[in-house]
N, C-alpha and C positions, 0 to 999 in steps of 0.2 A: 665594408662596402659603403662607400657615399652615396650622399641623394643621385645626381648626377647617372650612377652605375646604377642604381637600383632601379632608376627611370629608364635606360636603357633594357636592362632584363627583363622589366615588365611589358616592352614596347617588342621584344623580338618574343615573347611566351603571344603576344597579340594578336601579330602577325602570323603564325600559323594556322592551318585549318583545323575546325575542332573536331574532335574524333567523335568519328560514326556513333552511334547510339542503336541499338538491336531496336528493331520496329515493335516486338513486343512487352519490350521493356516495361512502358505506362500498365498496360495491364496486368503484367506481375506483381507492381508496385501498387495497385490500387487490389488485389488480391492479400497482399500478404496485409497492405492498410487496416483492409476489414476483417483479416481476421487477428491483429492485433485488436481491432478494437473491442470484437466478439469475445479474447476471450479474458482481456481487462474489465468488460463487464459483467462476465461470470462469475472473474474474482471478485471485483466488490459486492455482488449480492451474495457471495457464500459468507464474506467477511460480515457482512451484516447481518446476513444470519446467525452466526456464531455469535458476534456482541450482541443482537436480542437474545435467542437462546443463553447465554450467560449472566444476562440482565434476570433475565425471569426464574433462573434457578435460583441466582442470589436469593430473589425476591421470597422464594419459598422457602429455602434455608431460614432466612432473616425470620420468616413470620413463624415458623417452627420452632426455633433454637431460641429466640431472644435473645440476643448477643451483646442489646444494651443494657440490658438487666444486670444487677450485680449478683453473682453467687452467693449464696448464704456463706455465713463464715464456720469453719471448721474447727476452729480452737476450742471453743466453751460449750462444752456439752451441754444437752437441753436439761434442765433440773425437772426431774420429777416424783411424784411421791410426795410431796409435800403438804 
């Protein structure tokens, strides 16, 4: 299709009348809005709940466990009696 025919197409979709629209349309639309956004907000505060909650167990693990500490080494038995 050419420029030409394309600008024609677009000139007779123009010319029609636009189709009806249900009068309550807008307000379904701002309905269903808020509660996309209600419950996008829910999810990101359980999501942050979860990252603190999982921040804070680390934290007690970590200070529990030592995890940066190095294990005593197991090969050489301790000498004693000497």
């Amino acid at each position: 299709m050419n420029r030409p025919q394309r600008e024609a197409a677009v000139r007779r979709i123009l010319e029609h009348t636009p189709a009806p629209v249900p009068p309550d349309l807008h307000g379904d639309a701002v309905r269903r809005g808020e509660r996309l956004l209600r419950r996008r907000r829910i999810v990101h505060r359980v999501l942050w709940l979860l990252l603190c909650t999982a921040a804070v167990a680390f934290c007690v693990w970590a200070a529990g466990a030592h995890p940066w500490v190095e294990p005593p080494s197991q090969t050489t038995p301790p000498v004693t009696g000497w």
